[in-house]
N, CA, C and O atoms as a GROMACS GRO file, in nm:
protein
  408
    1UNK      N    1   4.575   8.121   1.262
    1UNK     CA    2   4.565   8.055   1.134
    1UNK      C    3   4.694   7.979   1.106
    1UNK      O    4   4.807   8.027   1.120
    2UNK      N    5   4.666   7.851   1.064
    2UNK     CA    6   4.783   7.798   1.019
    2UNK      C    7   4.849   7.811   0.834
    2UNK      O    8   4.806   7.852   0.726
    3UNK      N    9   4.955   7.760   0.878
    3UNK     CA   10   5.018   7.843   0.736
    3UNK      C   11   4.981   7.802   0.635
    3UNK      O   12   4.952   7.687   0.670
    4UNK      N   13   4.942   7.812   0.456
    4UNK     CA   14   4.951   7.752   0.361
    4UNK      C   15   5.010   7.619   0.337
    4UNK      O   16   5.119   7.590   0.388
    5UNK      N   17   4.953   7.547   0.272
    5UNK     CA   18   5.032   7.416   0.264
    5UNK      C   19   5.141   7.408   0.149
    5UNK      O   20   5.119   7.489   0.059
    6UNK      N   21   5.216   7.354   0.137
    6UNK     CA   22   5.314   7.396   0.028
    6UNK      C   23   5.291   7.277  -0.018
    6UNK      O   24   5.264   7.180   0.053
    7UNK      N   25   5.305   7.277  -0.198
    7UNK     CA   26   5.262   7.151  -0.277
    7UNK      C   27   5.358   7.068  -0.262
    7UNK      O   28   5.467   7.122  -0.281
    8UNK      N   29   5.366   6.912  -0.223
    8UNK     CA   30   5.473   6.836  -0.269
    8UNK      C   31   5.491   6.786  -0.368
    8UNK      O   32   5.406   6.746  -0.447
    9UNK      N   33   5.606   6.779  -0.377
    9UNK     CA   34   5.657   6.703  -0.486
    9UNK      C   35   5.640   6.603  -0.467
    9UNK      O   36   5.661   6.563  -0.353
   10UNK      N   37   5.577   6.481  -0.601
   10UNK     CA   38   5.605   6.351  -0.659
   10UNK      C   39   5.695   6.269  -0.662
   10UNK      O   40   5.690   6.148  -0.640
   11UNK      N   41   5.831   6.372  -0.706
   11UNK     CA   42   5.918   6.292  -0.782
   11UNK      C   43   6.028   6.409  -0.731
   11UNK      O   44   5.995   6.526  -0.714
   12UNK      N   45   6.185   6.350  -0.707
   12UNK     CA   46   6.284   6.375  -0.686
   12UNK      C   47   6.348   6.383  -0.784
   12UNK      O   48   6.319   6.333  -0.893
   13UNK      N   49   6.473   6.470  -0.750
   13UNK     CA   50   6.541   6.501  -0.881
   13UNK      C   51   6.588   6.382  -0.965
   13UNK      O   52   6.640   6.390  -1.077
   14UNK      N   53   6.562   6.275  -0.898
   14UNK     CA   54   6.587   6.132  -0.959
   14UNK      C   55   6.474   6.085  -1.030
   14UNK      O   56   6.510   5.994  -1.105
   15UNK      N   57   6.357   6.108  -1.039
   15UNK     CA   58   6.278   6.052  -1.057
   15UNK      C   59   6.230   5.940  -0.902
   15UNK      O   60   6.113   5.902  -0.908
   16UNK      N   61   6.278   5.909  -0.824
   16UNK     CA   62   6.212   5.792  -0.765
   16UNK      C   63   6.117   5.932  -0.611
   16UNK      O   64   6.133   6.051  -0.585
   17UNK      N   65   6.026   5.820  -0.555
   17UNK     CA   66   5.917   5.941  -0.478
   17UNK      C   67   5.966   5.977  -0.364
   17UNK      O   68   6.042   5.923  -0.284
   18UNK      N   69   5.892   6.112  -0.368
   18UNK     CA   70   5.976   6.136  -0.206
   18UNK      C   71   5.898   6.143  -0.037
   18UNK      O   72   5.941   6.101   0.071
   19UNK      N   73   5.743   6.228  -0.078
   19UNK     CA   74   5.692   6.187   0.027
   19UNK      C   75   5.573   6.102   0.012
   19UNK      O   76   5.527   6.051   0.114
   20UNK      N   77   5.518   6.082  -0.099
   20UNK     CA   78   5.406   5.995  -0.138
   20UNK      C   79   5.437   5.836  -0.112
   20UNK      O   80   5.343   5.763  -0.081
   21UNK      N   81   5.587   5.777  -0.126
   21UNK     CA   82   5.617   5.639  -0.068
   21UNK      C   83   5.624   5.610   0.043
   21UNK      O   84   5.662   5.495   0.066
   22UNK      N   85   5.593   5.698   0.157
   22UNK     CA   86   5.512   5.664   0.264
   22UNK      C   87   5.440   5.658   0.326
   22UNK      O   88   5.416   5.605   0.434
   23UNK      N   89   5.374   5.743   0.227
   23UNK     CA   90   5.226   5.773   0.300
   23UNK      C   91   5.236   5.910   0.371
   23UNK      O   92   5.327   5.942   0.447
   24UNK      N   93   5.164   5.964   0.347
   24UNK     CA   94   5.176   6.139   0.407
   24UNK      C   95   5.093   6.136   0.568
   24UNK      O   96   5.002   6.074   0.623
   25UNK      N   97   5.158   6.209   0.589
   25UNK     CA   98   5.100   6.213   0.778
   25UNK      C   99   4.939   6.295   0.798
   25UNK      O  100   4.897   6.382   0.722
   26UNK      N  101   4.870   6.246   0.914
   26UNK     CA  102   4.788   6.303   0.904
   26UNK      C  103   4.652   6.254   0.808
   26UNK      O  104   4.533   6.275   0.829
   27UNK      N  105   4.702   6.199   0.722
   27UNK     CA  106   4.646   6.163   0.585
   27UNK      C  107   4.452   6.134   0.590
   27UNK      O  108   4.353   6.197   0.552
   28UNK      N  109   4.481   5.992   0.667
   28UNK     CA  110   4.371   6.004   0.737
   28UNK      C  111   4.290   6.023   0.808
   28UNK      O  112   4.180   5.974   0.782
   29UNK      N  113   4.313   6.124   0.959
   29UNK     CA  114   4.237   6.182   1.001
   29UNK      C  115   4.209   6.309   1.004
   29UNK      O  116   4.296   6.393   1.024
   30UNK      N  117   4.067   6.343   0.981
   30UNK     CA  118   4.036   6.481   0.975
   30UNK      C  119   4.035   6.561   1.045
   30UNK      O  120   4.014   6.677   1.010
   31UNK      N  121   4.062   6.519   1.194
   31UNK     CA  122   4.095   6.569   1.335
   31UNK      C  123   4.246   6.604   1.342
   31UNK      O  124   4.277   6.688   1.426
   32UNK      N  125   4.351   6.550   1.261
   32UNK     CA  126   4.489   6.581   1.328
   32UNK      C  127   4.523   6.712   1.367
   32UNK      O  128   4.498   6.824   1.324
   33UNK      N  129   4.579   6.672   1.448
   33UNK     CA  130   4.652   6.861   1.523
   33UNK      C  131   4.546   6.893   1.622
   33UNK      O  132   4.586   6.992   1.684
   34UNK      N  133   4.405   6.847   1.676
   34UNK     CA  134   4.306   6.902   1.693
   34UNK      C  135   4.350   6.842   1.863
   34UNK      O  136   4.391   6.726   1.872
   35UNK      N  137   4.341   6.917   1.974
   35UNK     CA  138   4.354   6.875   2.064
   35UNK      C  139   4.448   6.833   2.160
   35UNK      O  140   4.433   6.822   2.282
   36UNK      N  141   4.578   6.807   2.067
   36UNK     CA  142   4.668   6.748   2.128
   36UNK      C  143   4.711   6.597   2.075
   36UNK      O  144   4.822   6.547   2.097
   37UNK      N  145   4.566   6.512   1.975
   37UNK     CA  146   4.581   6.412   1.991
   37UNK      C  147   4.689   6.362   1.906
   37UNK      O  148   4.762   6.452   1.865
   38UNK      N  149   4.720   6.242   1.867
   38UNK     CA  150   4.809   6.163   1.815
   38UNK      C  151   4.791   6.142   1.672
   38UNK      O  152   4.685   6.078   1.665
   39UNK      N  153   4.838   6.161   1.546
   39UNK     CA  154   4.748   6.085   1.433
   39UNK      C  155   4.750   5.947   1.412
   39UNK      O  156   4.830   5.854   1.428
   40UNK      N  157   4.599   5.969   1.358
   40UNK     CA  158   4.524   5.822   1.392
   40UNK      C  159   4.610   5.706   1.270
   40UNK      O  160   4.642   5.741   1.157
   41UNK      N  161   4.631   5.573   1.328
   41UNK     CA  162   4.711   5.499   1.213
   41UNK      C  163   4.600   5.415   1.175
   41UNK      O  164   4.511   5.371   1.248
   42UNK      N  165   4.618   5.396   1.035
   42UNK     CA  166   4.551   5.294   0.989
   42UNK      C  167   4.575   5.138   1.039
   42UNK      O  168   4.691   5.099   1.030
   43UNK      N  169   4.471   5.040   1.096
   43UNK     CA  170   4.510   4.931   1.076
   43UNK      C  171   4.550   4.820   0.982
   43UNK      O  172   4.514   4.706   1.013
   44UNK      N  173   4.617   4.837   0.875
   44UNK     CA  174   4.645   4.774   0.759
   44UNK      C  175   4.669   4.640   0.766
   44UNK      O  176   4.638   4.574   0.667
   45UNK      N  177   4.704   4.600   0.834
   45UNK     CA  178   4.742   4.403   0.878
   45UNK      C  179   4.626   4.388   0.904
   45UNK      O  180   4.546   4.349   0.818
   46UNK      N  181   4.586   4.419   1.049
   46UNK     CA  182   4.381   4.357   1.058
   46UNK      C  183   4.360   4.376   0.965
   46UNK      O  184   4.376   4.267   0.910
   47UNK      N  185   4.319   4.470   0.865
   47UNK     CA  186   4.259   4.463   0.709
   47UNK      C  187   4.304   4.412   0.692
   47UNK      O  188   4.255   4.321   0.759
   48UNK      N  189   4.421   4.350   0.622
   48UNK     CA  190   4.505   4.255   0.538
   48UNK      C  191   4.385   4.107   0.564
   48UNK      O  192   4.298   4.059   0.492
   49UNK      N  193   4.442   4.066   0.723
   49UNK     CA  194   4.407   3.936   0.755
   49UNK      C  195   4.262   3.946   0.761
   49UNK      O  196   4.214   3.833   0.761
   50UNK      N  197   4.151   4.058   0.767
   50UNK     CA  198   4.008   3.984   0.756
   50UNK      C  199   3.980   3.998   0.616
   50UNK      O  200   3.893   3.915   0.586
   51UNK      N  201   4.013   4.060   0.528
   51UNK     CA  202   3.990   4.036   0.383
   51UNK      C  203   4.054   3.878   0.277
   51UNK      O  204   3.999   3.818   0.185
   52UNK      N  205   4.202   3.852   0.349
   52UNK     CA  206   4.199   3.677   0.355
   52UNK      C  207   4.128   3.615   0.410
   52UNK      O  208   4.135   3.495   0.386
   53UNK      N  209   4.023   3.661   0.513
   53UNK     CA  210   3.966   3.519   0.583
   53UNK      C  211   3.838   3.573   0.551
   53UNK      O  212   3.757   3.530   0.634
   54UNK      N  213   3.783   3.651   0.466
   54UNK     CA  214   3.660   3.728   0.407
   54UNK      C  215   3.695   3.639   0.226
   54UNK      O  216   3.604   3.578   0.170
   55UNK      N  217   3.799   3.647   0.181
   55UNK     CA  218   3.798   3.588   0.067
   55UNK      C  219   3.816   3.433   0.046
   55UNK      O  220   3.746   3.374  -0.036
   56UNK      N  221   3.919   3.363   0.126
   56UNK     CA  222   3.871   3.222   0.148
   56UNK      C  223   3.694   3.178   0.174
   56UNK      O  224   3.623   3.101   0.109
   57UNK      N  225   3.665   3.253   0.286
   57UNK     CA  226   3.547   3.186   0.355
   57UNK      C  227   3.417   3.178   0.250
   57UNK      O  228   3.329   3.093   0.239
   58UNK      N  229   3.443   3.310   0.172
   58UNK     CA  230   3.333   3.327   0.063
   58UNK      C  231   3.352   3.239  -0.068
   58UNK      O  232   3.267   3.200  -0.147
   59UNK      N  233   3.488   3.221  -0.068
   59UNK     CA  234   3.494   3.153  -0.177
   59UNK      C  235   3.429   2.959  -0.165
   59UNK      O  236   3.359   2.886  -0.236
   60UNK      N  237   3.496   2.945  -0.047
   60UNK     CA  238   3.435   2.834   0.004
   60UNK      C  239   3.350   2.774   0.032
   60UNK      O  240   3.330   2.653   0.036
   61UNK      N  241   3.265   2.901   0.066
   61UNK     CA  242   3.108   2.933   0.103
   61UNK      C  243   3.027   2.881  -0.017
   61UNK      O  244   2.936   2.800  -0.030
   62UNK      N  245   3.086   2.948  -0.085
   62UNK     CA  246   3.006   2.998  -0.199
   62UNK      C  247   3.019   2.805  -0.254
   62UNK      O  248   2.937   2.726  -0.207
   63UNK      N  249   3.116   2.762  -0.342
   63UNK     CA  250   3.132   2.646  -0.378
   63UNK      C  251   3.060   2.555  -0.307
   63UNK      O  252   2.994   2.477  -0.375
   64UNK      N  253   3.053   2.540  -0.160
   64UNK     CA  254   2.995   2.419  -0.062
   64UNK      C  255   2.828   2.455  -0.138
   64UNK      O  256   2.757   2.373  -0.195
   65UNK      N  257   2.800   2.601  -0.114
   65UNK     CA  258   2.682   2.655  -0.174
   65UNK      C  259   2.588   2.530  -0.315
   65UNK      O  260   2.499   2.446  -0.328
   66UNK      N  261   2.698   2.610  -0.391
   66UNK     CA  262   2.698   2.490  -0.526
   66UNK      C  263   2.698   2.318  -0.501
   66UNK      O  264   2.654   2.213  -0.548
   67UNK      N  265   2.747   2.352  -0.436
   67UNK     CA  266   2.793   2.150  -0.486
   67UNK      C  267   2.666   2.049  -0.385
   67UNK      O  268   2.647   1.928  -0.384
   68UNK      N  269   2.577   2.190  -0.287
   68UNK     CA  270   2.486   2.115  -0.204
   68UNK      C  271   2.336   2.131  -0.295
   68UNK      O  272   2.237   2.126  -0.221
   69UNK      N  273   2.308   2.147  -0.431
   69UNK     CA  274   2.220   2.213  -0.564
   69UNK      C  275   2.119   2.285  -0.417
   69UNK      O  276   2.019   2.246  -0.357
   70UNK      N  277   2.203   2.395  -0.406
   70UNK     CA  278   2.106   2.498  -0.353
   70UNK      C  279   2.081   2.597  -0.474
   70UNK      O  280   2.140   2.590  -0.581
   71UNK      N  281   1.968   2.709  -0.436
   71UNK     CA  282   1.964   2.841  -0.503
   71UNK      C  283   2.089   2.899  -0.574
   71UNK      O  284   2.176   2.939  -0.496
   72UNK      N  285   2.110   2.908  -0.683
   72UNK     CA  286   2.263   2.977  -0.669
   72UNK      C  287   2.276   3.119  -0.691
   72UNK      O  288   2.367   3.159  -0.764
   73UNK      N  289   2.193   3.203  -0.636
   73UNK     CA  290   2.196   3.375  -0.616
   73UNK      C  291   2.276   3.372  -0.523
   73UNK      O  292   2.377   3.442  -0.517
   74UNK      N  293   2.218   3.238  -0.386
   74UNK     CA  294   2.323   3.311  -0.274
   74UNK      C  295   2.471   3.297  -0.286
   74UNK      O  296   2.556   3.374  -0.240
   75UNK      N  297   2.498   3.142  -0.384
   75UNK     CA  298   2.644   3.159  -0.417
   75UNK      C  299   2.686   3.228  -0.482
   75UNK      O  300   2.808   3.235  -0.477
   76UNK      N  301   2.608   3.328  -0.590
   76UNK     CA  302   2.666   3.422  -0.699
   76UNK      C  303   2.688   3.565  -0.562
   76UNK      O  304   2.804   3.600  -0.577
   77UNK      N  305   2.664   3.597  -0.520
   77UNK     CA  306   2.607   3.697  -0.379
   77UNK      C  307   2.766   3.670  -0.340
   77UNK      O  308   2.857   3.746  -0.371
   78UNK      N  309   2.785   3.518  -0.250
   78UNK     CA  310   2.926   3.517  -0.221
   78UNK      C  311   3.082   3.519  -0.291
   78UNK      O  312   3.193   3.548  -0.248
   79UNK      N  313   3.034   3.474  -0.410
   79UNK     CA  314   3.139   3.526  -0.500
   79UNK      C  315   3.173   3.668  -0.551
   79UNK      O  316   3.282   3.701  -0.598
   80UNK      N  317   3.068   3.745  -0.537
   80UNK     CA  318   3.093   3.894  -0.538
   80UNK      C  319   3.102   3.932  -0.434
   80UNK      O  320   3.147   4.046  -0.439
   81UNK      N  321   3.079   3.887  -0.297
   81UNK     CA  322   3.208   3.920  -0.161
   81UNK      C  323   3.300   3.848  -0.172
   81UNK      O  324   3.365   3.883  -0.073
   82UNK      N  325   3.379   3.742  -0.235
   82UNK     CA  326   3.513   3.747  -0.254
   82UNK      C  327   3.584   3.782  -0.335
   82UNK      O  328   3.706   3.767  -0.334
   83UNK      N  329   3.491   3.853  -0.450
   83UNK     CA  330   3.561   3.937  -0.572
   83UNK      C  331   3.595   4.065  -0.462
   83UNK      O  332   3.715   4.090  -0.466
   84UNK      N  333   3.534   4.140  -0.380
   84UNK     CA  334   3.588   4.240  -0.302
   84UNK      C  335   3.652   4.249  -0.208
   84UNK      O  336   3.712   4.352  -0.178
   85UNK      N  337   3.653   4.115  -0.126
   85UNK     CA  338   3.756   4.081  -0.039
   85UNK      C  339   3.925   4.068  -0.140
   85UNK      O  340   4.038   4.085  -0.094
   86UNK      N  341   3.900   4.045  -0.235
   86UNK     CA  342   4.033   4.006  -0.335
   86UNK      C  343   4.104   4.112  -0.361
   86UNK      O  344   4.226   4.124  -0.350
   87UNK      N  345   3.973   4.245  -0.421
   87UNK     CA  346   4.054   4.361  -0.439
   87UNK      C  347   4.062   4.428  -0.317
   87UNK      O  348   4.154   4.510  -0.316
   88UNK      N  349   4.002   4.422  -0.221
   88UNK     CA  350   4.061   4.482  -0.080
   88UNK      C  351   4.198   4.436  -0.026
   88UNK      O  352   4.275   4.505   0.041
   89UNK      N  353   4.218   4.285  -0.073
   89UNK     CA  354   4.348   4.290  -0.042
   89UNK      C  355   4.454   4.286  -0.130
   89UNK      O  356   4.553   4.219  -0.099
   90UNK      N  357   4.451   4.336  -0.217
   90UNK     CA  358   4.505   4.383  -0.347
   90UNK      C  359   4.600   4.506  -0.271
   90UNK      O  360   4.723   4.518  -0.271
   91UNK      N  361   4.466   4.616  -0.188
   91UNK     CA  362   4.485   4.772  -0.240
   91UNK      C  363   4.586   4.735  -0.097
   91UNK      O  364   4.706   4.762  -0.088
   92UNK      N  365   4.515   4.678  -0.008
   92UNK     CA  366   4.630   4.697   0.174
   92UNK      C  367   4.741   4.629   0.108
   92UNK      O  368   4.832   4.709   0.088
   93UNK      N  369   4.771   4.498   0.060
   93UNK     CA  370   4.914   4.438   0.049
   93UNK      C  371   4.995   4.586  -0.030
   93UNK      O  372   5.106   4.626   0.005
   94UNK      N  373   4.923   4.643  -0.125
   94UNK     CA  374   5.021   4.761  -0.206
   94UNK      C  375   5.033   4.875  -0.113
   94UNK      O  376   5.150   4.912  -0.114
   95UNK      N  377   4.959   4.947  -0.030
   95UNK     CA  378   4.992   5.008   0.076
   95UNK      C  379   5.085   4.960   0.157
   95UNK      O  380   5.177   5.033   0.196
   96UNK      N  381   5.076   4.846   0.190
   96UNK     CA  382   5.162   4.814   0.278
   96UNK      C  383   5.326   4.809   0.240
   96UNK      O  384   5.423   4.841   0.310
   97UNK      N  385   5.319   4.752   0.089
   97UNK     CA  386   5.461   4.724   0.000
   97UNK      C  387   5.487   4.884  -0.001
   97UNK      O  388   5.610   4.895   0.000
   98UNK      N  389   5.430   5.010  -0.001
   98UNK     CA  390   5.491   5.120   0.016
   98UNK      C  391   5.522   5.203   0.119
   98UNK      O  392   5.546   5.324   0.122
   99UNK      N  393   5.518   5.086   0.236
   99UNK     CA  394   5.566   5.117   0.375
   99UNK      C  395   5.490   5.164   0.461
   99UNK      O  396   5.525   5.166   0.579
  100UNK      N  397   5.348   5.220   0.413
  100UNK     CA  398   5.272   5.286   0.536
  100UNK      C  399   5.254   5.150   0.653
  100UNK      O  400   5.261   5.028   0.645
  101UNK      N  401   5.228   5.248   0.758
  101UNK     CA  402   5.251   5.216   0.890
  101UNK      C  403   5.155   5.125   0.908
  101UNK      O  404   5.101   5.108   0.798
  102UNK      N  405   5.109   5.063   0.985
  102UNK     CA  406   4.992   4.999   1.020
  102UNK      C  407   4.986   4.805   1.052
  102UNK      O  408   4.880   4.751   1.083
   0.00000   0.00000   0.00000
């Protein structure tokens, strides 16, 4: 059996963070320790760059959509994939500004 986990701390005797500003190890895979293997890193840049080229393309999409008087569900459709491409890269650029790896 492995040992209890001990709670971390947030916040340093300073107030500024101590292990949460980098991202905690392990974090994301549910396998770590299992085998021998390595923990798994997130790819955060590929995310980064297909959620810019997921939010341009839709946005673009979407407008060419409009301006050719098509249906406009399918352009309302692509504007709510670049409303989520936007906040997807919202959440990786702020992961990333707090140093995790990837």
């Amino acid at each position: 059996m492995s040992e209890p986990r001990r709670p971390r701390p947030r916040e340093d005797h300073d107030g500024g963070p101590v292990d949460y500003s980098r991202g905690l190890p392990d974090h994301h895979d549910p396998t770590a320790g299992i085998g021998g293997a390595a923990p798994a890193q997130s790819a955060l840049t590929l995310r980064l760059v297909l959620a810019a080229f997921g939010l341009v393309f839709c946005l673009v999409a979407g407008l060419l959509w409009l301006a050719a008087d098509l249906p406009v569900w399918a352009a309302v459709v692509l504007f709510v994939l670049a409303a989520a491409a936007a906040v997807d890269l919202v959440v990786v650029a702020r992961r990333k500004a707090r140093g995790e790896p990837g």
